[in-house]
C-alpha positions in Angstrom: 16.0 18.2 -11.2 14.9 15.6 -8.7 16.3 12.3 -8.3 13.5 10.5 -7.8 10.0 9.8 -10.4 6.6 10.3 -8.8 3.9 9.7 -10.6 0.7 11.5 -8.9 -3.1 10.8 -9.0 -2.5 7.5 -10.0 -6.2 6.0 -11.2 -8.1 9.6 -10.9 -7.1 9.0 -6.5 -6.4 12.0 -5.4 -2.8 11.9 -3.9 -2.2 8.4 -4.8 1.6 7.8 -5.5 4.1 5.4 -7.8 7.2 6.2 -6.8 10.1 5.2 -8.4 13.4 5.9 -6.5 17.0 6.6 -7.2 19.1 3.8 -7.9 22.4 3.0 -9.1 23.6 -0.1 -10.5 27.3 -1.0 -10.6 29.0 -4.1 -10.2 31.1 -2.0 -7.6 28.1 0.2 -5.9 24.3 -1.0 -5.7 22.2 1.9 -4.1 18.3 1.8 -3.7 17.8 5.8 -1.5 14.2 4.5 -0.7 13.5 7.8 1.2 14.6 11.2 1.2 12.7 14.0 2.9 14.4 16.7 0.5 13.3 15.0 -2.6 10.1 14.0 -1.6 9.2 17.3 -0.5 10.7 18.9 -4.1 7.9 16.7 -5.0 5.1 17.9 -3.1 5.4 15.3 -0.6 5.6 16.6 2.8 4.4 14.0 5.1 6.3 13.1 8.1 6.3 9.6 8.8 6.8 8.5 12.5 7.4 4.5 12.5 8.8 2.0 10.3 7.0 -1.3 9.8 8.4 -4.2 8.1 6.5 -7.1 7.7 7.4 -10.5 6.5 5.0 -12.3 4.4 4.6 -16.1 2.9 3.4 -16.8 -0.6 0.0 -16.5 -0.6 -0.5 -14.3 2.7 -3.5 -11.9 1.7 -3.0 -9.3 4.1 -6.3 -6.8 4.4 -8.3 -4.7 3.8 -8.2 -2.2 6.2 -9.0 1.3 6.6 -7.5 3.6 9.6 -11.2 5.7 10.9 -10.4 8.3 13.5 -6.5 8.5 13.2 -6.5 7.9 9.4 -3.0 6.8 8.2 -0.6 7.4 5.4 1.8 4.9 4.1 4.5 4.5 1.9 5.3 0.6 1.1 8.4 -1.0 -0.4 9.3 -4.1 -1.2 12.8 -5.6 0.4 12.5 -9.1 -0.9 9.9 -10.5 -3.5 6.6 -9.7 -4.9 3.5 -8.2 -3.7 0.0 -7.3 -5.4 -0.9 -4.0 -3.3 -4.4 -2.9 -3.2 -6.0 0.8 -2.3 -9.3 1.4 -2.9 -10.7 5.1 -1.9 -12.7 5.2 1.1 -12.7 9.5 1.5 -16.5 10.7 1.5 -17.0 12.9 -1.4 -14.4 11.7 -3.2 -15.4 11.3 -7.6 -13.7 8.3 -7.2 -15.1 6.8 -3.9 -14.9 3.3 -3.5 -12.8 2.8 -6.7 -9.4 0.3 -6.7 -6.3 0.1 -8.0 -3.8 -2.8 -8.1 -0.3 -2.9 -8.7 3.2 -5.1 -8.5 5.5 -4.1 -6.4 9.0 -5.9 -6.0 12.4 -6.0 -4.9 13.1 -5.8 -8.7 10.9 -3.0 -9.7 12.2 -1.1 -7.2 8.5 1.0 -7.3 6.8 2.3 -4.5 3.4 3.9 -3.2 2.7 6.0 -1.1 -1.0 5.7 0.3 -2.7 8.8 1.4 -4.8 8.9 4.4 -8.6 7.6 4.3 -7.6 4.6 1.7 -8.3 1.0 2.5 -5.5 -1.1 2.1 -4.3 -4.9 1.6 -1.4 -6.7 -0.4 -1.0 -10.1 -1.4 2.5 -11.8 -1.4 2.7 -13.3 -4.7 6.2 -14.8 -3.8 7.8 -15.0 -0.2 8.4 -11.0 0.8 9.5 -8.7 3.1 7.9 -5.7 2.8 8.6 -2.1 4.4 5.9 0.3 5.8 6.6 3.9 6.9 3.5 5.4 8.5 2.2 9.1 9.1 0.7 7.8 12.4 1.5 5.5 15.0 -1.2 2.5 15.4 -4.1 3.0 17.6 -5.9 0.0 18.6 -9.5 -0.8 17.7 -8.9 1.9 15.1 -8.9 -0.2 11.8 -11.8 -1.4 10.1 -11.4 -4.8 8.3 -13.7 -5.4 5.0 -13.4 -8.5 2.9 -11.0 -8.8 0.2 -13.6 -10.4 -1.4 -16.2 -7.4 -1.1 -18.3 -7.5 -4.4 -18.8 -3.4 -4.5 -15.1 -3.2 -4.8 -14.7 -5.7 -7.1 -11.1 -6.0 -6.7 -9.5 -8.6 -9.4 -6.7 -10.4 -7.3 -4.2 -12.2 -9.0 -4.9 -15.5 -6.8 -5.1 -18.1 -9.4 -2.8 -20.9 -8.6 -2.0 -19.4 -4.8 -3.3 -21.0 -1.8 -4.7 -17.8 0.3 -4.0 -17.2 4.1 -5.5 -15.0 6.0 -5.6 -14.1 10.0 -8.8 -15.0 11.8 -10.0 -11.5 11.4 -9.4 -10.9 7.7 -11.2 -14.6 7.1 -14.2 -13.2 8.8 -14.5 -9.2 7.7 -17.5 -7.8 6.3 -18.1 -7.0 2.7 -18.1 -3.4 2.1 -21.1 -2.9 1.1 -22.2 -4.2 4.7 -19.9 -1.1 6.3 -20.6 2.4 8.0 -17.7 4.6 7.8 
């Protein structure tokens, strides 16, 4: 029996991941194993990931979207510290669900996970200061990623933004909706 919980397919997205890892809580011993190549493979996961990112975020930072074209990228994200809302939305020609979303809370509480397969747009917004991990299948390659607007009205993404004041890097404040993009 494995110790960790993977939930696969998550929204109809083929390879799409929650992943809920072993913990143990004990006033003498608090263990989060956020990664373990033996489990995850017992699971069907066999990706090798080749850099850790970890990304600090304020309240309100809306990082995204992006999509990885010619070095596509897998990811696996976990929150350290506080609350995210993390965003995929399918980007793989042919797929049944192309250009569908999904949405979901990921904390420091929750303990969840996902893991990203390659050819999906991503973005998260902090919903509370965070620190959040990334471990990638690829290394970055400049000039690579291809922005599109959080905003995009064919992916109709409902962010929880109510009550946050959004920040976003010049680049994200100026992406194209996707409708507008040539993959």
């Amino acid at each position: 029996m494995s110790k960790i919980n993977i939930q696969k397919d998550i929204a109809g997205i083929k390879g799409l991941c929650i992943i809920s890892p072993f913990s143990v809580k004990k006033p003498e011993k608090n263990l989060i194993e956020t990664y373990n190549y033996k489990e995850f493979f017992k699971e069907g996961l066999d990706q090798v990931f080749v850099q850790d990112n970890e990304v600090w975020s304020r309240q309100g930072v809306l990082r995204g979207m992006h999509v990885n074209v010619q070095h596509p990228q897998g990811k696996l994200i976990h929150v350290i510290s506080g609350r995210i809302f993390d965003v995929v939305v399918d980007l793989r020609m042919g797929s049944p669900v192309y250009k569908k979303w999904f949405g979901i809370e990921l904390s420091a509480s929750n303990q969840k996970q996902l893991y990203i397969p390659e050819g999906l747009g991503h973005g998260y917004l902090a919903l509370t200061d965070a620190v959040v991990l990334f471990k990638v299948t690829t290394h970055y390659i400049p000039n690579d990623e291809i922005p599109f607007s959080w905003k995009s009205k064919e992916s109709g993404i409902k962010w929880p933004v109510e009550g946050l004041n959004i920040i976003q890097n010049e680049t994200d404040q100026h992406s194209k909706d996707l409708s507008e993009i040539q993959f």
